[in-house]
DRENPAKE-743387 format. One record per residue (C-alpha): residue number from 1; residue in one letter; x, y, z. Coordinates in nm, 2 decimals. Layout:
{i:NUM	aa:A	x:X	y:Y	z:Z};
...
This chain:
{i:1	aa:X	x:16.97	y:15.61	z:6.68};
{i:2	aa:X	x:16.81	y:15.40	z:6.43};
{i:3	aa:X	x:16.95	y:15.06	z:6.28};
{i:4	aa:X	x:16.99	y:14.93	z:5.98};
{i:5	aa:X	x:16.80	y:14.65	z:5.84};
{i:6	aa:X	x:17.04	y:14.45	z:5.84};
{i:7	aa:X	x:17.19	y:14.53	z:6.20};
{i:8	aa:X	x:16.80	y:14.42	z:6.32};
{i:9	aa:X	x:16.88	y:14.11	z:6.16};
{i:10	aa:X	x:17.23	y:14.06	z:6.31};
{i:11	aa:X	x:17.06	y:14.17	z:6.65};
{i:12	aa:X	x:16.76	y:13.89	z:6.61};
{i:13	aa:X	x:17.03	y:13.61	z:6.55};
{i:14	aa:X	x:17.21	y:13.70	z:6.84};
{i:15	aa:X	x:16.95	y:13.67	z:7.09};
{i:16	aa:X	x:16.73	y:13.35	z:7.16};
{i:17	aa:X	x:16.37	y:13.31	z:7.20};
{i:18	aa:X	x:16.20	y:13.18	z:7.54};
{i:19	aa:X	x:16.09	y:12.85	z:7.31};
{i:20	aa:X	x:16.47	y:12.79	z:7.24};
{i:21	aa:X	x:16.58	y:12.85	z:7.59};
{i:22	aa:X	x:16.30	y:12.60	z:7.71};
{i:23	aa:X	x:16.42	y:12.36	z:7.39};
{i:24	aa:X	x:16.76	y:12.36	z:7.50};
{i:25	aa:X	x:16.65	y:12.34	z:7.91};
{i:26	aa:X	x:16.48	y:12.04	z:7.86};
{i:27	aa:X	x:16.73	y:11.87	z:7.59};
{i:28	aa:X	x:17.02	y:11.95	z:7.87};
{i:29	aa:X	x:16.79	y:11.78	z:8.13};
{i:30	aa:X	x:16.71	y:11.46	z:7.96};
{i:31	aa:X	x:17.08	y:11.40	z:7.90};
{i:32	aa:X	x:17.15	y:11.46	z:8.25};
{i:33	aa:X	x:16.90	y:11.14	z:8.31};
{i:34	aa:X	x:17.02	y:10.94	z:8.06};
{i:35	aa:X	x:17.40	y:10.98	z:8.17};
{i:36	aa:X	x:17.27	y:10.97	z:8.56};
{i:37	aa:X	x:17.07	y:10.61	z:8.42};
{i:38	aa:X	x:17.31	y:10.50	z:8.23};
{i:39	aa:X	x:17.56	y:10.52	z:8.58};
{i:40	aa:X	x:17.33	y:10.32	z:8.77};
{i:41	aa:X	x:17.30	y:10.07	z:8.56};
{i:42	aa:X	x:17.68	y:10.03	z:8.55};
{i:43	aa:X	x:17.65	y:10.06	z:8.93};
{i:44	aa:X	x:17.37	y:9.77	z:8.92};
{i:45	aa:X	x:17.61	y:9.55	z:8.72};
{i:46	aa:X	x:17.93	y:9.59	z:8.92};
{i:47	aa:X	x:17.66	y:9.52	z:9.23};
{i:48	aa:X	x:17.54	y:9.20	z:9.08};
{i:49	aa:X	x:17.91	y:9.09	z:9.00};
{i:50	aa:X	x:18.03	y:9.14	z:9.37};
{i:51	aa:X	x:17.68	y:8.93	z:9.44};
{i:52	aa:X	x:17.76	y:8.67	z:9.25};
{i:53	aa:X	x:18.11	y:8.64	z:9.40};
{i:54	aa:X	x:17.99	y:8.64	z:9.74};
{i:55	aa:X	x:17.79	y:8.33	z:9.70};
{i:56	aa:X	x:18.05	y:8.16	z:9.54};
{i:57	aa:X	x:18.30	y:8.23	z:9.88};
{i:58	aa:X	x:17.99	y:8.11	z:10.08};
{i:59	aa:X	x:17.97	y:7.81	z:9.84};
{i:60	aa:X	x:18.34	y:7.76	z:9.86};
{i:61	aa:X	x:18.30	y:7.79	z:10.28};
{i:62	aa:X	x:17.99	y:7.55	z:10.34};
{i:63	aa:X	x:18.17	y:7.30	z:10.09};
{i:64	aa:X	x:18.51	y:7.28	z:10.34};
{i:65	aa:X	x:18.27	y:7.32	z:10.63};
{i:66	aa:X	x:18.07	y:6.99	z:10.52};
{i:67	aa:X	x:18.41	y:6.82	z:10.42};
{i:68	aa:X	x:18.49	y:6.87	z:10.82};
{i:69	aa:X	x:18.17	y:6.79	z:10.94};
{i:70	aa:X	x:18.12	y:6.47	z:10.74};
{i:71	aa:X	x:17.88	y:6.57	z:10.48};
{i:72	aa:X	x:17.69	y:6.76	z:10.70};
{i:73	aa:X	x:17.59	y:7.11	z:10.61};
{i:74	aa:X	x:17.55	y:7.41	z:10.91};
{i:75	aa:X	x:17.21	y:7.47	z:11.08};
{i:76	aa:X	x:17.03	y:7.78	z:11.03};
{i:77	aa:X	x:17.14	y:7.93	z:11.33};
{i:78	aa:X	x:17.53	y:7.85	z:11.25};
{i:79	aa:X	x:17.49	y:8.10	z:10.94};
{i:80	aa:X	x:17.45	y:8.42	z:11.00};
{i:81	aa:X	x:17.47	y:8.67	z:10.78};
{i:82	aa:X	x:17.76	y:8.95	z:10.92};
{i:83	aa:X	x:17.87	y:8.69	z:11.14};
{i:84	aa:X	x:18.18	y:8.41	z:11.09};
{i:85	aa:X	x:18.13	y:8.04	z:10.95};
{i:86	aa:X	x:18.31	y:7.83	z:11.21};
{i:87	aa:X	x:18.35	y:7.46	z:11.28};
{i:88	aa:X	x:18.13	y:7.32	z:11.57};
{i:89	aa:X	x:18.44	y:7.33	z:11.81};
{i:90	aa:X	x:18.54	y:7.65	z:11.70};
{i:91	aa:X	x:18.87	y:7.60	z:11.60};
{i:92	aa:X	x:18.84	y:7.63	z:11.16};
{i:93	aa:X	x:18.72	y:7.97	z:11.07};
{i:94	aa:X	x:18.60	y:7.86	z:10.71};
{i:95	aa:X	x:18.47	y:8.24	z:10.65};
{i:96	aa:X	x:18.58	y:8.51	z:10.84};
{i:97	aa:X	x:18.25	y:8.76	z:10.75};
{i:98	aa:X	x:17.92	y:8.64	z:10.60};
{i:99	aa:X	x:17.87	y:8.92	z:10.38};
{i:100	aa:X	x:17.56	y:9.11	z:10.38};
{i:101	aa:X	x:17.36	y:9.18	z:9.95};
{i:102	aa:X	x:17.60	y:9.48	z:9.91};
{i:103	aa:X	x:17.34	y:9.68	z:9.76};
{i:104	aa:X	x:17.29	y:10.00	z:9.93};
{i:105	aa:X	x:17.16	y:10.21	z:9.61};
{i:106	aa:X	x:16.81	y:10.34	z:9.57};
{i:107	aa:X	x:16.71	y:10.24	z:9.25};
{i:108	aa:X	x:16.74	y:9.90	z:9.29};
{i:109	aa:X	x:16.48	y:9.60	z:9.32};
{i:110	aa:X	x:16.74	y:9.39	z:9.57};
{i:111	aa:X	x:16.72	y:9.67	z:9.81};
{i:112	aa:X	x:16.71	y:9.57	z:10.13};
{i:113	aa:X	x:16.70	y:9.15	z:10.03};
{i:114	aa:X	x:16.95	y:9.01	z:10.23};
{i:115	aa:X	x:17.16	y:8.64	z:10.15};
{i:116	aa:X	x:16.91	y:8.40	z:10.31};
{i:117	aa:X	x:17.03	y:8.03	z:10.43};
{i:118	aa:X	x:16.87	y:7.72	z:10.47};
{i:119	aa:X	x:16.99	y:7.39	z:10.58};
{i:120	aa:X	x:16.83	y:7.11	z:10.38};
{i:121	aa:X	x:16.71	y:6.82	z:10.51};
{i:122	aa:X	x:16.92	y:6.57	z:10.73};
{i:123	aa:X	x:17.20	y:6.87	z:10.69};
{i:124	aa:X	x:17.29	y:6.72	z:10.36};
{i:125	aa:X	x:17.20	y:7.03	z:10.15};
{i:126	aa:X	x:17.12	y:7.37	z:10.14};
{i:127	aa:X	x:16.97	y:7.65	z:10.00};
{i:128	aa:X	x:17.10	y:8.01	z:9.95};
{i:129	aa:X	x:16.84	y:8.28	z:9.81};
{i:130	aa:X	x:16.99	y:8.59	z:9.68};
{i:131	aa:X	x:16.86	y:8.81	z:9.45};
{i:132	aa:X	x:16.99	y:8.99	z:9.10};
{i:133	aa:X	x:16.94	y:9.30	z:8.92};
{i:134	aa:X	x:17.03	y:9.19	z:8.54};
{i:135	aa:X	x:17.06	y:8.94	z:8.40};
{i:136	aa:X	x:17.43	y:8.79	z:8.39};
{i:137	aa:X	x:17.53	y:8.51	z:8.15};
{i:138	aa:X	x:17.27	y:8.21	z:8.18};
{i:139	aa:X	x:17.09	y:8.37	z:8.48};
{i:140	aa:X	x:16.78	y:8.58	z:8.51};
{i:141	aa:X	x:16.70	y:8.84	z:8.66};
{i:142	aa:X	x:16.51	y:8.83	z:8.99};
{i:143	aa:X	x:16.53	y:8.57	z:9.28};
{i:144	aa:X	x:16.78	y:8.32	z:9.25};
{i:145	aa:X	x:16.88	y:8.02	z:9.46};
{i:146	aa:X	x:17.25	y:7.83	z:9.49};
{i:147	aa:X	x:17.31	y:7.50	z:9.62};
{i:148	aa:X	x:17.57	y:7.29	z:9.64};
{i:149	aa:X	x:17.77	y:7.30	z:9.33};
{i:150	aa:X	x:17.49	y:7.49	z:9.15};
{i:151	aa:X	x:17.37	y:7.85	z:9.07};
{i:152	aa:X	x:16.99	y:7.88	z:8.94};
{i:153	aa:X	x:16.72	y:8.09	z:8.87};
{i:154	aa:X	x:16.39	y:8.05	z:8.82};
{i:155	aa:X	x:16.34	y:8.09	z:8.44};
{i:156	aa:X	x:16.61	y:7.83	z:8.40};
{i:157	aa:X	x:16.38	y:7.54	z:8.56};
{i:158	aa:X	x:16.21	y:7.51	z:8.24};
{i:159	aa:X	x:16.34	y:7.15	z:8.18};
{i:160	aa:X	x:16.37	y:7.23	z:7.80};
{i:161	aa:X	x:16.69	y:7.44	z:7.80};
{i:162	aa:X	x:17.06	y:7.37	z:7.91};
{i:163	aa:X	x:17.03	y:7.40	z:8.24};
{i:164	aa:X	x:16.82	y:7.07	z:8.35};
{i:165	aa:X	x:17.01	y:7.03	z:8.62};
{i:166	aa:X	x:16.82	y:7.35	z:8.78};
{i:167	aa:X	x:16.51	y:7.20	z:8.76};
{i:168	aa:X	x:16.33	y:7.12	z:9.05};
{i:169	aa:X	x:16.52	y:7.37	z:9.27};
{i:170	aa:X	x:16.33	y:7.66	z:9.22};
{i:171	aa:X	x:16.14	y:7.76	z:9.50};
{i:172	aa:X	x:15.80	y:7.91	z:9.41};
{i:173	aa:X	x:15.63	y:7.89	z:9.02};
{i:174	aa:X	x:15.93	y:7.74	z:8.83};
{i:175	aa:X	x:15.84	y:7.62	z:8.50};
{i:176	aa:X	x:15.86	y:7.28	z:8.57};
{i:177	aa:X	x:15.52	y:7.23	z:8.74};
{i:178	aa:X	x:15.51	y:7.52	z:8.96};
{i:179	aa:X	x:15.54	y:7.44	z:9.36};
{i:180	aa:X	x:15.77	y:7.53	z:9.66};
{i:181	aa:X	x:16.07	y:7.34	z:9.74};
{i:182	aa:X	x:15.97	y:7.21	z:10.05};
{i:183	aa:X	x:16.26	y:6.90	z:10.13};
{i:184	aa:X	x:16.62	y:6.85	z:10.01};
{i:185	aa:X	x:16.72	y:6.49	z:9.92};
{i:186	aa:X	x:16.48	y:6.31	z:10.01};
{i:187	aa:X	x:16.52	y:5.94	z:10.02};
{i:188	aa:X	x:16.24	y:5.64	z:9.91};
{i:189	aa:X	x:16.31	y:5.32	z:9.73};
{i:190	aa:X	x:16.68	y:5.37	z:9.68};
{i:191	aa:X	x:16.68	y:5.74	z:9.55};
{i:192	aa:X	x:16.69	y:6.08	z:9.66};
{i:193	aa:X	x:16.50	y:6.37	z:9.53};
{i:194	aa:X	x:16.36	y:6.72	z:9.62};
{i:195	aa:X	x:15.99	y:6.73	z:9.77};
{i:196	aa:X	x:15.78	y:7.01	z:9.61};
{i:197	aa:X	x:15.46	y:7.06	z:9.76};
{i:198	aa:X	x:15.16	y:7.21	z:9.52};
{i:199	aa:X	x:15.20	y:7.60	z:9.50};
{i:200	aa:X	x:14.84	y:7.63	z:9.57};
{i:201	aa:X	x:14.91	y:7.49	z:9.92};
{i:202	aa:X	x:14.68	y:7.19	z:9.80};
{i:203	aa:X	x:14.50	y:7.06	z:9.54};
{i:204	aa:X	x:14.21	y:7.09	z:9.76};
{i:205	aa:X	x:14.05	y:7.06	z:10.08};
{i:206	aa:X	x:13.83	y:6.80	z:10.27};
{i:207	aa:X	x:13.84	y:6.53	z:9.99};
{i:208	aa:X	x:13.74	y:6.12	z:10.10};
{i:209	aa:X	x:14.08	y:5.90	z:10.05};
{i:210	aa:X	x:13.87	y:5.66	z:9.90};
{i:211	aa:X	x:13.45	y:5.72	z:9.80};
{i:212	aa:X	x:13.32	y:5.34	z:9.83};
{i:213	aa:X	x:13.19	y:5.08	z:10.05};
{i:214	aa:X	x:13.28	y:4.80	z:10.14};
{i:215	aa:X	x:13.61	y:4.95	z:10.16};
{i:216	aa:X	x:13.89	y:4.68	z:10.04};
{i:217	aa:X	x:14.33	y:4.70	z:10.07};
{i:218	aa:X	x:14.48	y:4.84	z:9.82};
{i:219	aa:X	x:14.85	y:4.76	z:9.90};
{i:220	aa:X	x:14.93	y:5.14	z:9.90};
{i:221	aa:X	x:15.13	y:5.08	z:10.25};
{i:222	aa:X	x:15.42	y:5.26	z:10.17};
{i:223	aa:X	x:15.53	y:5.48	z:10.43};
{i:224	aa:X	x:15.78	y:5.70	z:10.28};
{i:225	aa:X	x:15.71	y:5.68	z:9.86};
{i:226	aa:X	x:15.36	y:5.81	z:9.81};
{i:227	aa:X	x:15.42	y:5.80	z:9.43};
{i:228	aa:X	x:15.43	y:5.42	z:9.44};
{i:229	aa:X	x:15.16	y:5.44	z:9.67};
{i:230	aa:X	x:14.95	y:5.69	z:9.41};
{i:231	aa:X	x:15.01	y:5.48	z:9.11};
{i:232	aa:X	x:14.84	y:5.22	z:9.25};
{i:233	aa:X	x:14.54	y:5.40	z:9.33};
{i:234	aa:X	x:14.40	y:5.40	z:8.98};
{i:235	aa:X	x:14.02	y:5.43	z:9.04};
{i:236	aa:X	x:13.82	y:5.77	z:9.00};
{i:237	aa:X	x:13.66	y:5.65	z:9.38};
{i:238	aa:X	x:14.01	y:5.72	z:9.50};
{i:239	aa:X	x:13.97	y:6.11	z:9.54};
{i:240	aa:X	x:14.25	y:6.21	z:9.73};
{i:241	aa:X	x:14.50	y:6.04	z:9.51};
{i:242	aa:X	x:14.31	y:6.13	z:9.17};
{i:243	aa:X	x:14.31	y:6.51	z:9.24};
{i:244	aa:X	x:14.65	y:6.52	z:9.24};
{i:245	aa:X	x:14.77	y:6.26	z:8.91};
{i:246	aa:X	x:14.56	y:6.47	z:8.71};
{i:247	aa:X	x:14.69	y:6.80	z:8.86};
{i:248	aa:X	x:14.91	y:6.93	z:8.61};
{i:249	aa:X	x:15.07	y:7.31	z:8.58};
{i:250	aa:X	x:15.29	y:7.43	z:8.33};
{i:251	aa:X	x:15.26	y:7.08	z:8.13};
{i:252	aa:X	x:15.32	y:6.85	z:8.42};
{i:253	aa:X	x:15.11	y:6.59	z:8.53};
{i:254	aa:X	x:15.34	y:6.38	z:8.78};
{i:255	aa:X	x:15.17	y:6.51	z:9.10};
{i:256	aa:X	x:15.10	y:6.26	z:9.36};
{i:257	aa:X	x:14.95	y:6.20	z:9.71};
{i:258	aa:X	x:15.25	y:6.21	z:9.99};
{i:259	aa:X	x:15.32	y:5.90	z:10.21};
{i:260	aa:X	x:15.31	y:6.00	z:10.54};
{i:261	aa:X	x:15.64	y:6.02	z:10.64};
{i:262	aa:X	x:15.67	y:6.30	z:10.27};
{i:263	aa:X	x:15.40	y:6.48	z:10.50};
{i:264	aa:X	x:15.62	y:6.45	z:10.78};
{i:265	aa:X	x:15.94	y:6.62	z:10.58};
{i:266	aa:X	x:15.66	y:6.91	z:10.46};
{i:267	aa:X	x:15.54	y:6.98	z:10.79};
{i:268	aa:X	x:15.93	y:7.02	z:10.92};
{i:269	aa:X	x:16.03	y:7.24	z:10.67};
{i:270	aa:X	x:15.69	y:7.47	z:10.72};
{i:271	aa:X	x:15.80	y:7.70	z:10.94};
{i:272	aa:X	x:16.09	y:7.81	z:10.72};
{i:273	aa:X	x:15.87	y:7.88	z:10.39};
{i:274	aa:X	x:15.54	y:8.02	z:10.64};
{i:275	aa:X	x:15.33	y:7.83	z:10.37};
{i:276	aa:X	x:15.08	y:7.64	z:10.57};
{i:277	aa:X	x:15.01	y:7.89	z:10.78};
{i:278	aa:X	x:14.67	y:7.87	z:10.96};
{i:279	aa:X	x:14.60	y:7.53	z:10.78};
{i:280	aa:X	x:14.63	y:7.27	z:11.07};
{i:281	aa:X	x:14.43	y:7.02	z:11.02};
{i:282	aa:X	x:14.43	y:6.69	z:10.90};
{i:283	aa:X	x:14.57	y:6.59	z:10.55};
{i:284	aa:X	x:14.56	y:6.26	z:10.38};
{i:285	aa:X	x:14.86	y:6.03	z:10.34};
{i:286	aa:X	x:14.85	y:5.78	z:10.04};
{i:287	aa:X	x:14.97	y:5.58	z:10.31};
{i:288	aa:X	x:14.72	y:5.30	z:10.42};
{i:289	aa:X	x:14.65	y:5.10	z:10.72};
{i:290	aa:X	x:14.39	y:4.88	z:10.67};
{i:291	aa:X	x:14.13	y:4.82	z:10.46};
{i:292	aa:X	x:13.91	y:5.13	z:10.58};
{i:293	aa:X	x:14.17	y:5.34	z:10.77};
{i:294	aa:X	x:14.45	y:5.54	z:10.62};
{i:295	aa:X	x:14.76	y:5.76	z:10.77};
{i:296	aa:X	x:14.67	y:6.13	z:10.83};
{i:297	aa:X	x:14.94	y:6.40	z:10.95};
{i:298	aa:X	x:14.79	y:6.66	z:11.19};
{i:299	aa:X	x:14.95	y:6.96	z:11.07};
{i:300	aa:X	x:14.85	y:7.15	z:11.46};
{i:301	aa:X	x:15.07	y:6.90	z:11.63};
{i:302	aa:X	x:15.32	y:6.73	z:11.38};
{i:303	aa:X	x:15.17	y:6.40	z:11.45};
{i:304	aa:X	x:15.06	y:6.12	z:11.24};
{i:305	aa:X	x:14.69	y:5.96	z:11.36};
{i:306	aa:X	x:14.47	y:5.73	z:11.16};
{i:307	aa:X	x:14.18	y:5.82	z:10.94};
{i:308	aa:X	x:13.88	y:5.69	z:10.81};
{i:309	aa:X	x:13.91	y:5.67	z:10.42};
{i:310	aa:X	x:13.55	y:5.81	z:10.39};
{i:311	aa:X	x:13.63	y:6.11	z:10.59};
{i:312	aa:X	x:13.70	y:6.40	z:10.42};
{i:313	aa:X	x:14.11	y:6.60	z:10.50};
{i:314	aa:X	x:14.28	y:6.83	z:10.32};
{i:315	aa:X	x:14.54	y:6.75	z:10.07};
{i:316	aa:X	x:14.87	y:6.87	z:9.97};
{i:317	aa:X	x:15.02	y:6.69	z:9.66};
{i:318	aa:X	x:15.38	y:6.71	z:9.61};
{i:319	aa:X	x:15.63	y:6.62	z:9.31};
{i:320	aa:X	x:16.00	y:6.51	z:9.28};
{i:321	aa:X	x:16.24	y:6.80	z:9.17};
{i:322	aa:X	x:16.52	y:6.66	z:9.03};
């Protein structure tokens, strides 16, 4: 039987070529990615949401817990994540379950990073790390950090946009000089502020506190504000203290050589940022004894000794986070 020209014709449309079949294959498949995408994404979000309303509960539980405890924030091993929030006699549960990051998705870059606690120093603060997906309202993507009555991340410590009050309180390269926060409320000369020690873990290593003989005072004796000590420490013969005023990162230039008892508050609050590590030696203090001797912390032991200003230490210079 032989068909018509035009029945060939009809016969051609109706069938489809291997190129269309692949055409409409692959078309089919990168729909199915989009619209499998396009639910994670929505999964992501609704994720990030039920983060962001855990940390608030936690928030809302350390606040009554420090209102009991008068002022006084939980020690590490009070909060455990899965566990319960309890008063020290056990009779207030302030949170019944410390939720675990609910994310469970593959897919995700918070896989796996659980809601990390920190008690700040002398129990008067805290840290709370958590970590986000997208970025919701005026908070980034990434790492993020709560403390009491705040909710930052770290592109918002760039002390030129609305949310000031974040600076300081990032913990590792915020924009406002780079650094780890190292000490929560620290108090010299009437005021409290965050310690954040250089994110180099020190400006440098084995420099003289002072480069001249015969050696004279100086009147930096201040044991706890090495800023006061460092401003008076002018001269270029003064190497400690000169590395770090002219230190500056991301436009700061308000580094300064720790008193000893700042060195003491670092070398606490070590082991819970592992940043030292295997550097346990000596480092220089702006704090001075006499008029060719100066306070060193032995980072091995935890221990302040003396030093000779000519001899050279390591140094760690630190900052004030607001």
């Amino acid at each position: 039987m032989f068909l018509s020209k035009a029945a060939k014709l009809s016969a051609d449309r109706r069938a489809f070529t291997v190129v269309e079949v692949l055409l409409v294959a692959v078309i089919i498949g990168v729909l199915a990615a989009a619209g499998g995408w396009g639910f994670l994404r929505v999964r992501l979000r609704a994720i990030d949401a039920k983060r962001l309303y855990d940390i608030k509960q936690i928030q809302y539980a350390l606040d009554r817990y420090a209102e009991d405890q008068g002022g006084q924030y939980p020690d590490n091993q009070e909060f455990i994540v899965g566990g319960s929030l309890v008063s020290k006699n056990g009779h207030v549960v302030y949170l019944k379950t410390i939720p675990h990051n609910p994310d469970l998705t593959p897919g995700g870059n918070c896989l796996g990073r659980d809601y990390a606690y920190r008690q700040g120093l002398n129990a008067r603060s805290y840290t709370l790390i958590y970590c986000l997906e997208n970025a919701v309202s005026r908070l980034a993507a990434g790492e993020c950090v709560a403390m009491p009555g705040l909710i930052c991340s770290q592109p918002q410590c760039a002390c030129d946009n609305s949310a000031k009050e974040c600076c300081g309180y990032c913990l590792s390269g915020d924009g406002c000089g780079g650094g780890f926060l190292f000490a929560d409320n620290y108090e010299a000369s009437g005021a409290s502020y965050h310690l954040v020690v250089n994110s180099l873990n020190g400006a440098a290593n084995f420099l003289k506190w002072d480069d001249s003989y015969p050696f004279s005072l100086t009147g930096a004796n201040d044991r706890r504000d090495g800023k006061k000590n460092t401003d008076l420490l002018g001269e270029n013969r003064f190497q400690a203290a000169a590395t770090c005023r002219v230190l500056e990162q991301n436009g700061f230039s308000d580094w300064y050589l720790p008193a000893v008892e700042e060195l003491a508050a670092l070398y606490t609050a070590r082991q819970d940022h592992q940043l030292f590590g295997a550097l346990t030696g000596l480092r220089h203090s702006s704090t001075e004894t006499q008029a060719d001797k100066n306070l060193a912390l032995d980072f091995a032991a935890g221990v302040e000794k003396e030093a000779i200003k000519s001899a050279a230490s390591s140094v760690s210079c630190v900052r004030r986070g607001k």
